[in-house]
C-alpha positions in Angstrom: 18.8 -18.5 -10.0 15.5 -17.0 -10.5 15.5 -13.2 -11.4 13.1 -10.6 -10.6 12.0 -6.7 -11.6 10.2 -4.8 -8.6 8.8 -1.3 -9.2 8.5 0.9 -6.5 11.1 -1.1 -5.1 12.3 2.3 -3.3 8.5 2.0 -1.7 7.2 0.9 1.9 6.0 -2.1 -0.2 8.2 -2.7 -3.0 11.3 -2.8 0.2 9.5 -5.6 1.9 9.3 -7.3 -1.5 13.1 -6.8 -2.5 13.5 -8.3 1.0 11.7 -11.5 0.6 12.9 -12.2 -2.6 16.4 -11.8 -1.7 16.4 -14.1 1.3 14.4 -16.9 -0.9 17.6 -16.1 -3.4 16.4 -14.2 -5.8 18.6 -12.1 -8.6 16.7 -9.2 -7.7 16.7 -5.4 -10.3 14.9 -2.1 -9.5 13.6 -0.1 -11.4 14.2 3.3 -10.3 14.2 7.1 -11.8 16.6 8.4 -9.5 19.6 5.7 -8.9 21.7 8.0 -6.3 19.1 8.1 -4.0 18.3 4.3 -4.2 21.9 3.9 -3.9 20.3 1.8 -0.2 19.2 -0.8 -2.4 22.5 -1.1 -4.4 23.9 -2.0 -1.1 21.5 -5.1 -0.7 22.9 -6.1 -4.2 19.9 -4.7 -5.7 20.2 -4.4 -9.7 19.4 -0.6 -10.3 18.2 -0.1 -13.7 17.2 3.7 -14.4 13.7 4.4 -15.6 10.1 5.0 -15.0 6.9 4.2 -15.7 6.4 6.8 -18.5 9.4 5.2 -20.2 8.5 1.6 -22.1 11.7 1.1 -23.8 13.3 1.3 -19.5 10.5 -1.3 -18.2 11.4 -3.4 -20.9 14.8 -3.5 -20.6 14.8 -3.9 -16.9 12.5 -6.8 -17.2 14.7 -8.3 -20.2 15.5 -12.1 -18.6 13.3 -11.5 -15.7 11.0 -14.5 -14.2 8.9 -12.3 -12.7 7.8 -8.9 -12.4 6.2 -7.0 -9.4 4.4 -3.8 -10.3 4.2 -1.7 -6.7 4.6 1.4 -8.3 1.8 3.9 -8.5 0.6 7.1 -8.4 -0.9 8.2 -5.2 -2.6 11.4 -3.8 -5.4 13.3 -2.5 -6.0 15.3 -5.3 -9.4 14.6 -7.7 -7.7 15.2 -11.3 -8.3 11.8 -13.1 -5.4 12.6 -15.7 -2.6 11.8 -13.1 -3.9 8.8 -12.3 -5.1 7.8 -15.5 -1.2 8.1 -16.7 0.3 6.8 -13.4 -1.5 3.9 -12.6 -3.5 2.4 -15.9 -0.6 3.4 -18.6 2.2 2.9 -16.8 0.2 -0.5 -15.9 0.0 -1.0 -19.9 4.0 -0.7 -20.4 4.6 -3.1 -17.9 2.3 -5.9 -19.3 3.9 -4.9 -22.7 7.3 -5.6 -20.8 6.0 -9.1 -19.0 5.2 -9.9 -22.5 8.4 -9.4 -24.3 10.6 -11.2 -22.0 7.9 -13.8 -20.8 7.9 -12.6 -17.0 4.9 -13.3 -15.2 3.1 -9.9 -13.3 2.1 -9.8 -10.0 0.1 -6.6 -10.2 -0.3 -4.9 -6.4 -3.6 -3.2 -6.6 -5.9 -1.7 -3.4 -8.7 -2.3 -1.5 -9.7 0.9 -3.0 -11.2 -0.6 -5.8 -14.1 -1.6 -3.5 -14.8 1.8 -2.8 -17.5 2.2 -0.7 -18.7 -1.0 -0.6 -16.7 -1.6 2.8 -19.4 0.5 4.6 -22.2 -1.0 2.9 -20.9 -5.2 3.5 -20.0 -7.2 6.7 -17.6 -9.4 4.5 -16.1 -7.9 1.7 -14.2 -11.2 -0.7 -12.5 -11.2 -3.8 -16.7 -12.4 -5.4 -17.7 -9.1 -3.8 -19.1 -7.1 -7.5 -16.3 -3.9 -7.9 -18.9 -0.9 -8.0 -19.1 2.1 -10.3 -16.9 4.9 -7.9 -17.4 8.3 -8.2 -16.0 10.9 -10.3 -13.9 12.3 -7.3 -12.4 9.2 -6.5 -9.8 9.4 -9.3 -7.1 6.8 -7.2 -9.4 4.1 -6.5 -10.8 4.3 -10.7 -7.3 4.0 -11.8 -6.7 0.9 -9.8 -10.7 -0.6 -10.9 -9.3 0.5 -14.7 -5.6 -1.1 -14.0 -7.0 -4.2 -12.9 -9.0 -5.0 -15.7 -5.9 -4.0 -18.6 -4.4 -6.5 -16.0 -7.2 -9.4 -16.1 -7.6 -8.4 -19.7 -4.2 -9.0 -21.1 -4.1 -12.5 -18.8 -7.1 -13.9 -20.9 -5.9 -13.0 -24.1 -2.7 -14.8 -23.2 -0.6 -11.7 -23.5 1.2 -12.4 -20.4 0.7 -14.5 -16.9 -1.0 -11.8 -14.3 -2.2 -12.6 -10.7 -3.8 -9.4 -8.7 -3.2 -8.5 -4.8 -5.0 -6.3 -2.8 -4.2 -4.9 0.1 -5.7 -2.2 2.4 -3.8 0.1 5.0 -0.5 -0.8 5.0 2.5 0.0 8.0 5.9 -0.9 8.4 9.5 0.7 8.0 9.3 3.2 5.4 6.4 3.9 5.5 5.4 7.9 4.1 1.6 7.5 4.3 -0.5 6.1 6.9 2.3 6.6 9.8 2.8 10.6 9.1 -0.7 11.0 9.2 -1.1 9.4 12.4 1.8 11.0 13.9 0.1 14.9 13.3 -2.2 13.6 15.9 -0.1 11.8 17.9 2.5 14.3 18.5 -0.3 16.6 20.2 -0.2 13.6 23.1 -3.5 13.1 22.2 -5.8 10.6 20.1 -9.2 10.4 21.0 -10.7 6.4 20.8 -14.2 6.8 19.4 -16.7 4.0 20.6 -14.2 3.2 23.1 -11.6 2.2 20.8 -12.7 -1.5 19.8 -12.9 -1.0 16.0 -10.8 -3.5 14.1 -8.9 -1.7 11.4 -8.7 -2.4 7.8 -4.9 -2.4 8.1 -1.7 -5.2 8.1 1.4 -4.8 7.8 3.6 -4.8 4.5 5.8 -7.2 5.2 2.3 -9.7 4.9 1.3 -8.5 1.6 5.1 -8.8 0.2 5.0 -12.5 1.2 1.6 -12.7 -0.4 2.7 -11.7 -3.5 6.0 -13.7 -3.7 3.6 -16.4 -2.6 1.4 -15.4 -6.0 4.2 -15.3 -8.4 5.1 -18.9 -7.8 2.0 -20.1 -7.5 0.7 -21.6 -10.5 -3.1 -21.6 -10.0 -2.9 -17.3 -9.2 -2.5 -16.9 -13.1 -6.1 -15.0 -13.9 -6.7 -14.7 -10.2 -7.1 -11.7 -7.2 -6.3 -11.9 -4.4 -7.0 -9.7 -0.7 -3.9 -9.6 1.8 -6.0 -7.6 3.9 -6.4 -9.1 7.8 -2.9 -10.7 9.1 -4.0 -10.0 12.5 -6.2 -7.9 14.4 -5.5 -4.3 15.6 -7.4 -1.9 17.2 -7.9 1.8 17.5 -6.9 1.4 21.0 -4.2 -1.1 20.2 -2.9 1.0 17.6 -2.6 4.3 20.1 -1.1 2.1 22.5 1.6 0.4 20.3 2.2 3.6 18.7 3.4 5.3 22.1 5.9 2.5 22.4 7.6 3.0 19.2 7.5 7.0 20.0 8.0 6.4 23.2 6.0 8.9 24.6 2.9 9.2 26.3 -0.3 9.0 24.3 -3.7 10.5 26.2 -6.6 8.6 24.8 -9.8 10.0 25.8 -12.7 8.1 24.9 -15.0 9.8 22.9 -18.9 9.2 21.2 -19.4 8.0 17.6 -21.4 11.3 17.2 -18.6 13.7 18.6 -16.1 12.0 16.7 -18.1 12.4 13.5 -18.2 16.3 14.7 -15.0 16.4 15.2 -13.9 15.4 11.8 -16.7 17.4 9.7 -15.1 20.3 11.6 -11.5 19.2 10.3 -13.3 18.3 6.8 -14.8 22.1 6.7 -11.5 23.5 8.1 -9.1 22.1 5.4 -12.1 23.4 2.8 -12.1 26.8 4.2 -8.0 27.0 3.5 -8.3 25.6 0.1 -7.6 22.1 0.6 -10.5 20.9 -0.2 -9.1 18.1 -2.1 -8.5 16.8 1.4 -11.9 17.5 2.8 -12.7 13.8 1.6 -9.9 12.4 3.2 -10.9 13.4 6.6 -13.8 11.8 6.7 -12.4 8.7 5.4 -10.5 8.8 8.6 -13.3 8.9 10.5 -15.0 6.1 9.0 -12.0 4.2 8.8 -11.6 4.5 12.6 -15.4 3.9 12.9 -15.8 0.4 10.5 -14.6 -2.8 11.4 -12.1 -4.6 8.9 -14.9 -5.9 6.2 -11.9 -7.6 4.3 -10.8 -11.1 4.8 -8.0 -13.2 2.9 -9.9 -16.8 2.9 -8.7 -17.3 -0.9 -5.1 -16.3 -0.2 -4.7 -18.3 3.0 -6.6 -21.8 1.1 -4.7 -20.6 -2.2 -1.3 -19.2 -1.8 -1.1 -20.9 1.8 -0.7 -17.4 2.9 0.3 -17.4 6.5 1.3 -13.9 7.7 4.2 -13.7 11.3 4.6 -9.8 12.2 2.0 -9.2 14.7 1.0 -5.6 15.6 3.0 -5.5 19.1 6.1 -6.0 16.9 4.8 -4.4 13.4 3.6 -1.1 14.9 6.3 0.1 17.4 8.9 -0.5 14.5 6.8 1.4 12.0 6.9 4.3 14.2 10.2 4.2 15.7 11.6 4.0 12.0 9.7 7.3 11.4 11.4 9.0 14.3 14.3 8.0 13.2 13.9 9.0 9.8 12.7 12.7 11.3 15.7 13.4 13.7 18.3 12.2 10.4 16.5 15.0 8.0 16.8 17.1 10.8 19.9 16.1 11.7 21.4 16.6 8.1 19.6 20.2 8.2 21.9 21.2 10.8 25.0 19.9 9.4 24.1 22.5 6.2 23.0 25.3 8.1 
C-alpha cells in the first residue's frame, strides 16, 4: 500500500486530496498542529501526526516512509507584510523538501495562479510558457508563491528530491473559508449586481479538480521538473455563479445588471470605504474583485489534460450549490453550538 503525507489536509484543498487518495487506497497521514480539532479526519482513518510548518524535525517525521508528499499548506491573507509570507510559504516550503528528501517522497507542491500576477489582465491565454513577472512590493502572497516555486524547481534539478508544481486559481467546494464567505456578504443582501450583463467566464474550478490533478502528478512520471495549471474544469459565469449560488442558499438572489463603468464605481467606492476605516490592506482586494468579475478566465490546463490526462467531472450546477449549502450549514452549527453555551 502506497503511503501519503498531505499538509493542510484540514484545508478546502488538502480535504479533496485526503479524499482521492483514500478511495485510490492510499495509507493516508496529516499533518496537523491542532489534532482535536482534526479529530474529522481521524474518522476517515487519517494518520494525524502533530506539527507544523515551522517545525522540521514534525515534517520529517510525518513524511518518514511516505511515497509522496502534498504540500497544500500555506499562509494566506490580505495583509502586505512580506515576513509572514516569507516564513509561511517559502521556509515552510524549504522543510518540506528537506523532508521529501530524507525519506525519498516525491512533492507535489500546490502553488497559485497568483504567481502570474497581473499578467492575467494583460494576456488572452495565460500557459504554464507564459514568463512569471517581477510583482510588486504589496503583493507579498503571490511573491512567496513566485519564491516557493523556484526553492521547489531548484531542489528538483539539483536532484534533492522529485517535485512537480500545480496551479490553480479560485477554488470552491465543501469547506471552503475563502472565496464562498466573501461571496456570501453580498449575497445575503439578496442582491449581486452582473456587470456587462453577467457573461464573464471566471478564473475559478472547483477543488475537487485540482486534487485529482495533483494525485494525477504524483504518479505521473514525466511531472518530475514540471508545472502545471488546473485552472478551467468547466465554464462558469458571473451570472451562472449568482444563479447556482441561490440554489445552494436557497434563497432568492436579485441580479440587476449593471455597466462595466458603474461597477468599476461601485468597487472604488468599497476600495476607498475599507481605506477610510483602516483596512486599507483590503483596499487592493476589492478591486481585484472587480476585475476578477470583469476578465474572462485567461488560464487554460492544455499541459495537464495532454500530460496528466487530466479530466475534471464536478460541473458547476453540482460544484456550486454544494459549496454554498455546506457553508450554511457550517453557519447555523457555530450558531447552533453558540446557543447551547449561552
Amino acid at each position: 500500500m502506497k503511503r501519503a503525507l498531505v499538509t493542510g489536509a484540514t484545508g478546502m484543498l488538502g480535504s479533496y486530496i485526503v479524499r482521492g487518495l483514500l478511495a485510490e487506497g492510499y495509507e493516508v497521514r496529516a499533518l496537523v498542529r491542532h489534532p482535536d480539532a482534526a479529530a474529522w479526519l481521524g474518522r476517515m482513518n487519517v494518520r494525524l501526526m502533530r506539527g507544523d510548518l515551522a517545525d522540521g524535525a514534525s515534517i520529517r517525521r510525518a513524511a518518514s516512509g511516505c511515497d509522496v508528499v502534498f504540500h497544500a499548506a500555506a499562509f494566506i491573507g490580505p495583509q502586505s507584510e512580506w515576513e509572514p509570507f516569507r516564513a509561511g510559504n517559502v521556509e515552510g516550503t524549504r522543510r518540506v523538501l528537506d523532508a521529501c528528501a530524507a525519506s525519498g517522497a516525491r512533492l507535489v507542491h500546490v502553488s497559485s495562479t497568483a504567481v502570474y500576477g497581473d499578467t492575467r489582465l494583460m494576456h488572452p491565454t495565460v500557459d504554464e510558457e507564459t514568463p512569471l513577472p517581477a510583482l510588486p512590493e504589496r503583493d507579498a502572497y503571490g511573491r512567496s508563491k513566485q519564491e516557493a516555486e523556484r526553492v521547489v524547481m531548484d531542489a528538483h534539478a539539483r536532484g534533492h528530491a522529485w517535485c512537480t508544481i500545480v496551479r490553480p486559481p479560485t477554488m470552491y467546494g465543501e469547506r471552503d473559508r475563502q472565496f464562498v464567505p466573501r461571496v456570501v456578504v453580498m449575497l445575503r443582501r439578496g442582491l449581486f449586481p452582473l456587470m456587462g450583463g453577467g457573461r464573464t467566464t471566471l478564473s475559478a474550478v472547483h477543488a475537487s479538480a485540482v486534487a485529482s490533478g495533483a494525485i494525477l502528478a504524483a504518479r505521473t512520471d514525466a511531472a518530475g521538473g514540471r508545472a502545471y495549471n488546473l485552472t478551467d474544469d468547466f465554464p462558469l459565469t458571473s451570472a451562472d455563479l449568482v444563479h447556482f449560488a441561490s440554489v445552494g442558499l436557497d434563497r432568492r438572489i436579485m441580479a440587476p445588471r449593471i455597466s462595466m463603468t458603474v461597477g468599476r464605481a461601485f468597487f472604488g467606492a468599497i476600495s476607498i470605504g475599507v481605506r477610510v476605516i483602516g483596512r486599507g490592506e483590503l483596499a487592493a482586494h476589492a478591486m481585484g474583485s472587480y476585475e476578477w468579475l470583469t476578465h474572462d478566465n485567461p488560464y487554460v490546463a492544455h499541459r495537464a489534460r495532454r500530460e496528466l490526462r487530466w479530466n475534471p467531472t464536478v460541473m458547476p450546477d453540482v460544484g456550486v450549490p454544494e459549496a454554498f449549502r455546506w457553508w450554511k450549514r457550517a453557519r447555523q452549527a457555530v450558531a447552533e453550538r453558540g446557543v447551547g453555551h449561552a
